[in-house]
C-alpha positions as CSV (number, residue, x, y, z in Angstrom):
1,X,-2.9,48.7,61.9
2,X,-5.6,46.7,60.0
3,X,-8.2,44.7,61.7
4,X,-11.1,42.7,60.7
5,X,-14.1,43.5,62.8
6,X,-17.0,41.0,62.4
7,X,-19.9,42.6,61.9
8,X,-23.0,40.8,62.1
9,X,-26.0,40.7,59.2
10,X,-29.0,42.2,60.1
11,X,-32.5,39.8,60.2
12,X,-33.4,39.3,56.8
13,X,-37.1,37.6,57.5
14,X,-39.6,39.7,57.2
15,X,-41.8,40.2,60.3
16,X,-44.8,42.5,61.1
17,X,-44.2,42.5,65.0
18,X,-40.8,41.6,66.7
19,X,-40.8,41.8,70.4
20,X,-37.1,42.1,72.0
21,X,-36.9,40.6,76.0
22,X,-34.3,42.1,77.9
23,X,-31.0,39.8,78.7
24,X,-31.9,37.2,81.0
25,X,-29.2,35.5,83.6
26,X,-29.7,32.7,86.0
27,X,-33.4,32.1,84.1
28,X,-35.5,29.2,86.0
29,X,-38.7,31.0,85.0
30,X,-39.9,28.5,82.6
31,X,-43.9,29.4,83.6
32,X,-43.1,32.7,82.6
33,X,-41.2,31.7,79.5
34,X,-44.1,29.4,78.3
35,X,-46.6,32.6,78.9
36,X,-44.7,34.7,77.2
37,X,-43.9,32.4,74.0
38,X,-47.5,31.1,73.3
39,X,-49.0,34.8,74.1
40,X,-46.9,36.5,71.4
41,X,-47.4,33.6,69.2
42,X,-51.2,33.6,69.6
43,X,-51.8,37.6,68.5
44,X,-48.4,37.6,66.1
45,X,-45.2,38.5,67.4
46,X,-42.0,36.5,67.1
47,X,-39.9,36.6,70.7
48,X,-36.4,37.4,70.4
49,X,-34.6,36.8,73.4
50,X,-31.1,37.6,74.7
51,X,-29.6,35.5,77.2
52,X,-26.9,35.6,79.6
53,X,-27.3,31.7,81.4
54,X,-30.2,29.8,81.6
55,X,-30.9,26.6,83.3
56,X,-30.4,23.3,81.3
57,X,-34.1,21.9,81.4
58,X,-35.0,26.0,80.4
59,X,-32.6,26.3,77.6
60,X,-33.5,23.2,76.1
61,X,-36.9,24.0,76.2
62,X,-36.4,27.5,75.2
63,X,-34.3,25.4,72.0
64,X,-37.3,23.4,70.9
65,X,-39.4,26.7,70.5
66,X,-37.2,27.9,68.7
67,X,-36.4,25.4,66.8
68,X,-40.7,25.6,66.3
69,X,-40.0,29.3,65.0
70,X,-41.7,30.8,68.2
71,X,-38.6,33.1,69.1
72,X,-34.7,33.4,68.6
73,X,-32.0,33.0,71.2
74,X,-29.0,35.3,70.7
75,X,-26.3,34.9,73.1
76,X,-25.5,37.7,75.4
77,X,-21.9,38.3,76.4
78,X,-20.2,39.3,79.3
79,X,-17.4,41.5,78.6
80,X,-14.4,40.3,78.6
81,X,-10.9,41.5,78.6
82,X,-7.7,39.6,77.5
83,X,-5.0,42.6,78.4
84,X,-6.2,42.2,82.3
85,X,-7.2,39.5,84.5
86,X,-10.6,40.1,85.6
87,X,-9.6,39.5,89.5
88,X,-7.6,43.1,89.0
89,X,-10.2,44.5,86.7
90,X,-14.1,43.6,86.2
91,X,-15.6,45.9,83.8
92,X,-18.9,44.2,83.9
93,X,-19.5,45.8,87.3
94,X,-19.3,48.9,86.1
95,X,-22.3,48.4,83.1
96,X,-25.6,48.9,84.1
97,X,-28.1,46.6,84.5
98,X,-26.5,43.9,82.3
99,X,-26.0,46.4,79.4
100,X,-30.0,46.2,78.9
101,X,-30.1,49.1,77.1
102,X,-27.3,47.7,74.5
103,X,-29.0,44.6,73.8
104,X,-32.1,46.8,73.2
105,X,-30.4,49.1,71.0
106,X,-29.4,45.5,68.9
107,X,-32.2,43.9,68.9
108,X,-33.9,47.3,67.1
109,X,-31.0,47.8,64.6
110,X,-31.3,43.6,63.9
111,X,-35.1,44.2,63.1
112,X,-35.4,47.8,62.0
113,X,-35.5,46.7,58.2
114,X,-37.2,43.8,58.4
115,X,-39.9,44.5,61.1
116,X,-43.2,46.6,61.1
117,X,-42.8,47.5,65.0
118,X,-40.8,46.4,67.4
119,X,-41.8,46.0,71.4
120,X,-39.0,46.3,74.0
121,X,-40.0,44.1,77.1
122,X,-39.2,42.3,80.0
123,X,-39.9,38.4,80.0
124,X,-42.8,38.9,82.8
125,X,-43.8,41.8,80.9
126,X,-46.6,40.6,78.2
127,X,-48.6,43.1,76.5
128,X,-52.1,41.9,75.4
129,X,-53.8,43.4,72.7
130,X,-57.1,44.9,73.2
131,X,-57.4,47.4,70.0
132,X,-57.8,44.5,67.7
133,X,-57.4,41.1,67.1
134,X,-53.3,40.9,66.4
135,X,-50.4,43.2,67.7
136,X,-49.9,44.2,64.4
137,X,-54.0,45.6,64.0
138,X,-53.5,47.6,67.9
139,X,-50.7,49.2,66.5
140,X,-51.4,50.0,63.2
141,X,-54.1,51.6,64.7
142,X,-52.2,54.0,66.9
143,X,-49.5,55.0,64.7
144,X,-52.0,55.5,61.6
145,X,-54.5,57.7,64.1
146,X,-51.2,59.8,64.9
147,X,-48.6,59.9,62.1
148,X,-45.8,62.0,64.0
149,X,-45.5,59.5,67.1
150,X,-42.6,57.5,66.8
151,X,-43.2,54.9,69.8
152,X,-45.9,54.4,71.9
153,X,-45.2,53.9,75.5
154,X,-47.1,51.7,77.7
155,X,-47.5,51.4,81.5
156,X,-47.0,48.7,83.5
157,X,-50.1,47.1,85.7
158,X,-48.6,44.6,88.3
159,X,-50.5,41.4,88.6
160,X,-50.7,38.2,90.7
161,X,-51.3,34.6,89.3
162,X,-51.1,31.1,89.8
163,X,-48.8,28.5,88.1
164,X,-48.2,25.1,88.2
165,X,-44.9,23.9,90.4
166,X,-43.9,20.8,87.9
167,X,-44.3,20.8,83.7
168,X,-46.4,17.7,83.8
169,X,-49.2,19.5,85.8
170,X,-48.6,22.8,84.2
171,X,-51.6,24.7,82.2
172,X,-52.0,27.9,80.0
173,X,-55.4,27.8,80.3
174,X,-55.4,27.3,84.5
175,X,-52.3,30.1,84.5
176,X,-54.2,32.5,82.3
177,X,-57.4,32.0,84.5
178,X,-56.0,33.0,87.9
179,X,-54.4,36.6,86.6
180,X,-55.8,39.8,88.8
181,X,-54.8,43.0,88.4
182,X,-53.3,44.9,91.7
183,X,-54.5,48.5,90.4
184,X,-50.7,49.5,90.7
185,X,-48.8,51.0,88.1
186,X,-45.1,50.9,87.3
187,X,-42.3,52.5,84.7
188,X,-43.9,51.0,81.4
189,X,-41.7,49.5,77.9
190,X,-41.8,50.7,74.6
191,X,-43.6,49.6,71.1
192,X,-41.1,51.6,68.1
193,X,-41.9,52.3,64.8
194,X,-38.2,51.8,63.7
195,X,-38.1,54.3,60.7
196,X,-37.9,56.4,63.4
197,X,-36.2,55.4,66.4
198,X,-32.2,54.8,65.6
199,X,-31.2,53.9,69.7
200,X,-33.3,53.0,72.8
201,X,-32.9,52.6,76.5
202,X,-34.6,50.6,78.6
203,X,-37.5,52.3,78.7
204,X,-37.8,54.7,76.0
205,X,-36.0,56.1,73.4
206,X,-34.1,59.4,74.3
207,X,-34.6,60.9,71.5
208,X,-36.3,59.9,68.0
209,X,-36.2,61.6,64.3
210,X,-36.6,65.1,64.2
211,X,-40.8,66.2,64.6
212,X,-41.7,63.1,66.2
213,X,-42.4,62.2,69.4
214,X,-44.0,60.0,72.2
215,X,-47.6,59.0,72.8
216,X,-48.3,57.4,76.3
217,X,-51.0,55.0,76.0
218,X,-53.5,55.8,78.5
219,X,-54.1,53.0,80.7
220,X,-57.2,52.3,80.2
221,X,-56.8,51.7,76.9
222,X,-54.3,49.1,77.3
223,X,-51.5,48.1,79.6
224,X,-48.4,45.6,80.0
225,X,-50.1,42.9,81.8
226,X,-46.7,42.8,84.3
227,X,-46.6,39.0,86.0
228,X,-45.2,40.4,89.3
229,X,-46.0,38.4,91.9
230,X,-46.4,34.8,90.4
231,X,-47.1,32.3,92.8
232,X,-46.4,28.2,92.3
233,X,-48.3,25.7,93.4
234,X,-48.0,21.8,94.3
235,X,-51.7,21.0,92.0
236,X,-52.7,21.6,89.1
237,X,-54.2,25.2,88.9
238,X,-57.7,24.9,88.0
239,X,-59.4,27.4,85.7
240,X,-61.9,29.8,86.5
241,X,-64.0,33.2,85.8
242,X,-62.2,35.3,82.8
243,X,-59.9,37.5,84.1
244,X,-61.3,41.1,84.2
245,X,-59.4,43.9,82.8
246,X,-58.7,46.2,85.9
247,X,-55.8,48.8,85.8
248,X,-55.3,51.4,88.1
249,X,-58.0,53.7,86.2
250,X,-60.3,50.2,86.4
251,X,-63.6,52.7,86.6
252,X,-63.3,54.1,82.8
253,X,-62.7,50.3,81.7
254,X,-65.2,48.5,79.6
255,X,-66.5,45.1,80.6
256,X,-64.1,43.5,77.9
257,X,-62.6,40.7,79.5
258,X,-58.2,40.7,79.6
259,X,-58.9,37.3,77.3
260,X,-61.8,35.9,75.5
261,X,-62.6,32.3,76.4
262,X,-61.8,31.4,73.1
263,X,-58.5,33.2,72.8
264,X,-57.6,31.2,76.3
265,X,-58.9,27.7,74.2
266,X,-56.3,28.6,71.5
267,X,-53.5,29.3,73.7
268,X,-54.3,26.2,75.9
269,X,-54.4,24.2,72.7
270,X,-51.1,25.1,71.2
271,X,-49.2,24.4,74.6
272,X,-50.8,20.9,74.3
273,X,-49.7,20.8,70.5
274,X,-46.3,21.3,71.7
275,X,-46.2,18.8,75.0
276,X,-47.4,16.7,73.0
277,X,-43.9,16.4,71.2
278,X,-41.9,13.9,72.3
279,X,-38.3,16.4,72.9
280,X,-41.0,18.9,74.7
281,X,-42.8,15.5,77.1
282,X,-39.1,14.9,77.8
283,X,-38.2,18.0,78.8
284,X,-41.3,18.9,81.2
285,X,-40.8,16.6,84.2
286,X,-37.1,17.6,84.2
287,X,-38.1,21.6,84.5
288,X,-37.3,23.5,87.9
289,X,-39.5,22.9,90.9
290,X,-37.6,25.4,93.1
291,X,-35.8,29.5,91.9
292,X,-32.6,29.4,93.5
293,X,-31.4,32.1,91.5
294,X,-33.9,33.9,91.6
295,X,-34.0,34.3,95.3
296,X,-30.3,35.5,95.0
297,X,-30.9,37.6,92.3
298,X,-34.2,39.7,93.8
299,X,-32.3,39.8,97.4
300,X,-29.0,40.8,95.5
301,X,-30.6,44.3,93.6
302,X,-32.7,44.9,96.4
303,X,-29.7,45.0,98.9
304,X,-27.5,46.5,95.9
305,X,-30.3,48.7,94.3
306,X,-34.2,48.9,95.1
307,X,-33.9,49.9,98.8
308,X,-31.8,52.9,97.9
309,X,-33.7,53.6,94.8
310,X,-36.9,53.3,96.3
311,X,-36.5,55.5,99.5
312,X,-34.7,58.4,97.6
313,X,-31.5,57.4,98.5
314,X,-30.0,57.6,94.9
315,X,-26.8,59.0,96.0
316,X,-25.9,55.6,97.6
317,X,-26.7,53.4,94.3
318,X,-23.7,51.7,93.0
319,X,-23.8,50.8,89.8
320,X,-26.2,47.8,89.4
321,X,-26.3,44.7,87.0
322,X,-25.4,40.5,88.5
323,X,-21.8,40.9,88.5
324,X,-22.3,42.3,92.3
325,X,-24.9,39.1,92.9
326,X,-23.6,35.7,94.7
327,X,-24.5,33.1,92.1
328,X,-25.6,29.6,93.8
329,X,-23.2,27.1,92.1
330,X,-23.5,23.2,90.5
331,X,-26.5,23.7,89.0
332,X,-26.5,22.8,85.0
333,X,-27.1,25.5,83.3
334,X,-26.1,27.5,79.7
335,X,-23.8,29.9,79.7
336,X,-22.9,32.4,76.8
337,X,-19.7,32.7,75.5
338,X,-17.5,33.5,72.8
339,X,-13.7,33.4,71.1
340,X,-12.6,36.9,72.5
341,X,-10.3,38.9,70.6
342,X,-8.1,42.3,71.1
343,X,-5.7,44.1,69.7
344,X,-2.6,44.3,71.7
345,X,0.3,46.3,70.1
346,X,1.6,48.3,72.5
347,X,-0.4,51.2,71.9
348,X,-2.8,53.3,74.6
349,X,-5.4,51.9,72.7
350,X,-6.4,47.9,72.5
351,X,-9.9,47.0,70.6
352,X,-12.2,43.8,72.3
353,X,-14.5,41.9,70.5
354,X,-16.1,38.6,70.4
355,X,-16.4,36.1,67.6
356,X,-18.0,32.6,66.9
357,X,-21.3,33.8,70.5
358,X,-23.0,30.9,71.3
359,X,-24.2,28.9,74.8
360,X,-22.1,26.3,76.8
361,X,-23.3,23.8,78.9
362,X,-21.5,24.1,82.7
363,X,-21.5,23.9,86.7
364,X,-23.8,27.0,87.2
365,X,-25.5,30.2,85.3
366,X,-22.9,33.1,85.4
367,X,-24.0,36.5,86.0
């Protein structure tokens, strides 16, 4: 039996910083999305971002960025089977967490010729650097200062902030302004040196080349700026005092603000470079003004994972990822999809694959 497996090319571009956001489904956070785009953009990193479904108004923002070389979308499949229906057999319910650490494991092998370093983070995870000046300076830095460390690994610090409800009101500078840390820590991501990190998980490598190894980066030092607990408001959010730098070790922190004022004017002045655009002033007044999804989402893996995870009760965890979530319907939105293959010749054996991935507009985001 001969078969024809389409493999893809890896990134060609050279790039000195790539940072891979896990798969998204059911994505309405467009204040987070903007963050997350203009931050990376500001100190050098191109966003590559895997999506399962997306809302219209999102996607098509998420388009013009990339279209603006901010970031890549890559479609992010479910699997699917042709030799069974998947009302007598769902094998996405039985991959965890959305197959995050697959798409991680991709986006490292796309990159790992083409990219200096490659970070590994959720899209309300930002890391800011505080090293130096660019991403690409911070880590530099670390690997040179300790040659056998093939990733660094940085905590999480949860955060609250303010955000504009509607695009027309919406501000980098006013969201940037309102950030404070919550001096709580959580499970960190990863920054790779891919000459020596072949897989990943999702949140470190299991293992890496033989005689290298992990460095955490102490807190204080620098941490994933994690936008937790984000709240939206009806006005426009008005800016204020810099943002101070406080992670759970705050008291070994220097006075050095999260952001410089004049890193915030930058930031504030390429979002108004790109609203300015007539396909982006289009696009603004049409973004969500209510997270549907995300309601069902946060009270689907609490009731399906947190609570069990969280009290100890690990014995009880079913396997976890959206295909066990109740997805609201008859809301546009992209979906991912693909011309599905597989071998069926009678044998124990049948091989799936996917050809031609790409995004679909329909009645509602899939899981």
């Amino acid at each position: 039996m001969n078969i024809q497996i389409p493999f893809r090319e890896p990134a060609l571009k050279r790039r000195d910083v790539v940072t891979c956001v896990a798969p998204l489904f059911g994505n309405e956070q467009w204040q987070q999305a903007l963050f997350a785009a203009h931050v990376y953009r500001k100190f050098g990193s191109h966003m590559h971002l895997y999506v399962r479904s997306m809302v219209s108004p999102v996607f098509e923002l998420m388009k013009v960025y990339e279209r603006e070389g901010y970031l890549t979308l890559q479609p992010w499949l479910r699997l699917t089977l042709l030799t069974i229906p998947e009302s007598e057999f769902n094998p996405n319910v039985n991959v965890e967490f959305r197959s995050q650490a697959a798409a991680q494991t991709d986006c490292l092998l796309q990159y790992k010729e083409s990219a200096s370093y490659i970070a590994f983070m959720d899209l309300d995870d930002v890391l800011i650097p505080r090293l130096a000046g660019t991403y690409l300076d911070e880590f530099t830095h670390l690997f040179h200062s300790m040659p056998n460390v093939a990733f660094l690994h940085y905590s999480k610090e949860n955060t609250r902030l303010k955000a504009a409800r509607t695009g027309g009101r919406f501000s980098m500078r006013g969201m940037l302004s309102t950030i404070q840390f919550e001096q709580h820590s959580e499970t960190g991501k990863m920054v790779a040196d891919p000459r020596y990190v072949n897989s990943t998980w999702i949140h470190y490598p299991i293992e890496a080349a033989e005689g290298m190894e992990r460095y955490n980066v102490p807190n204080h030092v620098n941490a994933i700026t994690h936008l937790k607990h984000m709240r939206v408001m009806d006005e426009e959010i008005q800016s204020g005092p810099l943002t101070a730098y406080k992670p759970q070790t705050y008291e070994q922190v220097s006075d050095q603000p999260l952001l410089s004022s004049s890193d915030i004017d930058d930031i504030q002045l390429d979002f108004e470079r790109m609203a300015a655009k007539a396909e982006v002033a289009s696009i603004l007044p049409r973004l969500p003004t209510s997270f549907p999804y995300l309601k069902a989402i946060a009270k689907c893996f609490e009731d399906t994972y947190y609570k069990f995870h969280y009290s100890g009760r690990t014995g009880e965890i079913t396997c976890p990822g959206p295909d066990r979530c109740l997805f609201p319907r008859g809301i546009p939105c992209y979906n991912s999809v693909a011309n599905f293959q597989a071998t069926t010749n009678g044998t124990k054996l049948n091989l799936h694959y996917a050809m031609d991935a790409s995004f679909m507009e329909e009645s509602g985001c899939k899981p």
